[in-house]
C-alpha positions in Angstrom: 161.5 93.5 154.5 161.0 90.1 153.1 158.4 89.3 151.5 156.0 87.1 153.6 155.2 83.8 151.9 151.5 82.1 151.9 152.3 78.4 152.8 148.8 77.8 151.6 148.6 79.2 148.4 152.0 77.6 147.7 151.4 74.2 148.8 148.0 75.2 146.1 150.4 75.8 143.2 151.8 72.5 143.9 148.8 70.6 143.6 147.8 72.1 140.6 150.7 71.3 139.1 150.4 67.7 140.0 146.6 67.8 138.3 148.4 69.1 135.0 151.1 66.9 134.9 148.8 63.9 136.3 146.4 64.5 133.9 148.9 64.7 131.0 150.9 61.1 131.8 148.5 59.4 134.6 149.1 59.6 137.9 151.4 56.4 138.0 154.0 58.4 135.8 154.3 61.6 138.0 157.2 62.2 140.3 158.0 65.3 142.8 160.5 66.4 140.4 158.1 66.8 137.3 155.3 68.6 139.7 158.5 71.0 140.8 159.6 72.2 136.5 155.6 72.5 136.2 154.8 74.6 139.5 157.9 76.4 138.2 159.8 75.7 141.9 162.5 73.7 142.9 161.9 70.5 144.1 163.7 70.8 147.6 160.5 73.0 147.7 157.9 70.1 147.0 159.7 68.1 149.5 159.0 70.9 152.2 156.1 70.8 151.6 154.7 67.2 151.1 158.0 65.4 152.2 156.7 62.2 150.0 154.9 61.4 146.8 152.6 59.5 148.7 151.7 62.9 150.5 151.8 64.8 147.2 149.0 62.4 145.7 146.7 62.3 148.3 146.8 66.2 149.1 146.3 66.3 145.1 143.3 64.3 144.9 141.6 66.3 148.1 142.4 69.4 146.4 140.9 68.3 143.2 137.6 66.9 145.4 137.4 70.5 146.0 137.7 71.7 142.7 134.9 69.5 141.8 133.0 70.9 144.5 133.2 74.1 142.8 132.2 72.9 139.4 129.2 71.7 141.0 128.5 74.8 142.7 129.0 77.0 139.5 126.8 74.6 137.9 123.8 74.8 140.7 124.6 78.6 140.5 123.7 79.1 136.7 120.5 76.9 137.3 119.1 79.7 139.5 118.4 80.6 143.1 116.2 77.4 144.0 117.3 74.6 141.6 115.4 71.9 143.3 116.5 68.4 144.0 116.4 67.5 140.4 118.6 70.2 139.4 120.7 69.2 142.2 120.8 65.7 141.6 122.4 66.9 137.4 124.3 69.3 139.0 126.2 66.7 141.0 126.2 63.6 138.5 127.1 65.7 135.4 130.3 67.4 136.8 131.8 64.3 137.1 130.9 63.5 133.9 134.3 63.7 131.4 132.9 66.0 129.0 135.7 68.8 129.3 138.9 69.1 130.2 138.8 69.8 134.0 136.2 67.2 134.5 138.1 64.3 132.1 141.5 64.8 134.3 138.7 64.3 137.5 137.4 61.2 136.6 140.9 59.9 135.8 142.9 60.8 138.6 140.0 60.0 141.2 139.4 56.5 139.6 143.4 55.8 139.5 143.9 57.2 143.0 141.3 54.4 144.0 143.1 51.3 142.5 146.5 52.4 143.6 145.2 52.9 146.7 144.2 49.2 147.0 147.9 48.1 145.8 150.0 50.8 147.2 150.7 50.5 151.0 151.7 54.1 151.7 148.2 55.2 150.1 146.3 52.2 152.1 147.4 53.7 154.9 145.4 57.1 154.5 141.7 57.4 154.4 141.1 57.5 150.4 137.8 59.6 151.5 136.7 62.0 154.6 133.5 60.9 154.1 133.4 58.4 151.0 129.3 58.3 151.9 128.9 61.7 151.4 127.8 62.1 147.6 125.1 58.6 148.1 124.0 60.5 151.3 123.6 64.0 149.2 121.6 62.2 146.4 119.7 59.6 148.8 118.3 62.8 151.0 117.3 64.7 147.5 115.5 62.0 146.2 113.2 61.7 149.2 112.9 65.2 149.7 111.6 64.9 146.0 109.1 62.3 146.9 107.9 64.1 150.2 107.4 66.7 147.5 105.3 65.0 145.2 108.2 65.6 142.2 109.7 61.8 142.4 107.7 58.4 142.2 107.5 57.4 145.9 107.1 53.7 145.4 111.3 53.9 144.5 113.9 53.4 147.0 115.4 56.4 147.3 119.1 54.9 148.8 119.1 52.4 145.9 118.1 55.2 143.2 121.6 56.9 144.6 123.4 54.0 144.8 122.4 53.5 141.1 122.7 56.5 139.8 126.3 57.3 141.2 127.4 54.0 140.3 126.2 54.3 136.4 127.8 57.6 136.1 131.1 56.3 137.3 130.8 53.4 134.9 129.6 55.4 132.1 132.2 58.4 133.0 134.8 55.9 132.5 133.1 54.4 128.9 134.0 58.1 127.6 137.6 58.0 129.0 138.2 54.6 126.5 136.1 56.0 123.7 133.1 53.5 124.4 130.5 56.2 124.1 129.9 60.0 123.6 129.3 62.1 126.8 125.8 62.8 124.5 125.3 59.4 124.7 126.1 59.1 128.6 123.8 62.3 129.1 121.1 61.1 127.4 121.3 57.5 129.8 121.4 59.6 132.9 117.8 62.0 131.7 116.5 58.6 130.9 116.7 57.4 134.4 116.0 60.8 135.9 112.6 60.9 133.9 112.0 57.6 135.2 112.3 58.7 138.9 111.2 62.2 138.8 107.7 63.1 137.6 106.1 65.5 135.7 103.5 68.2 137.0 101.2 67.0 134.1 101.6 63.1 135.3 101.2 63.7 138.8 97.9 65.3 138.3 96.9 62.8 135.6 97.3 60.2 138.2 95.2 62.1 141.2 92.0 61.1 139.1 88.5 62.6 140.2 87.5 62.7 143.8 
């Protein structure tokens, strides 16, 4: 009897072969034929599957997304059952951080897909995110449950905190990729503004005063 094959697990093996060999020569460098010798398949097989590179990129990046939705979930996981939205909010910012392997081949493929995908017609044409609101949504809605809490200074906008704070990590993420700064350095910028948005038990009740 043949052996029954598991088209996803196989179109799976694909893309992270893609991530490797993207993340070894940059994604402009990678054709179907190098993804086939490193998934160890032939590439009539990649073509099966994903027909173009086009295709081949852009299932790549979403399956990426989802590895870094994993990372982030592993990292909420090890900060206990209830992180908070503090937790939450590190959780999210510092997996996308480049301080390891997995998450420097993130931050490169992610911000390359996005400038090809403004030059490259075939990648226009496809919606670069499902929901490219979702992470300033996520932080925007933790922040505000954090001031409804009495953990964040309420007098901050708590879209324009998000918008801030993903927009510095990106920045920042990408100052590590070119050697600008340490990912100690970048860590140490992102606590700084997290102290300056969330507050302390001992400063909140400082601040109460007598009745």
């Amino acid at each position: 009897m043949p052996k029954r094959v598991d088209h996803e697990e196989r179109r799976t093996q694909i893309a992270d072969a893609f991530i490797r060999v993207a993340g070894r020569r940059g994604l402009h460098a990678v054709g179907m034929r190098d993804v086939a010798a490193e998934a160890g398949v032939s590439l009539r097989l990649v073509q099966y599957y994903f027909e173009t590179k086009e295709k081949l990129l852009f299932y790549g990046v979403q399956h990426l997304t989802d590895r870094f939705t994993a990372r982030v979930g592993t990292r909420l996981a090890a900060a206990g059952p209830d992180p908070g939205p503090r937790a939450t909010i590190e959780a999210i910012l510092l997996a996308s951080l480049p301080t390891d392997e997995e998450s420097r081949t993130f931050h490169l493929l992610y911000s390359s897909y996005s400038i090809l995908s403004v030059t490259d017609e075939a990648l226009a044409s496809q919606p670069f995110l499902d929901n490219p609101d979702a992470a300033e949504n996520a932080l925007t809605g933790l922040l505000e449950q954090a001031q409804a809490s009495g953990l964040a200074d309420p007098g901050v906008d708590a879209r324009t905190e998000a918008i801030s704070l993903l927009a510095m990590t990106a920045t920042m993420g990408t100052g590590i990729l070119v050697g600008q700064r340490s990912p100690e350095s970048a860590i140490g910028v992102l606590h700084h503004h997290l102290d300056r948005i969330f507050v302390t038990v001992e400063a909140s009740a400082a601040g109460e005063g007598p009745i």
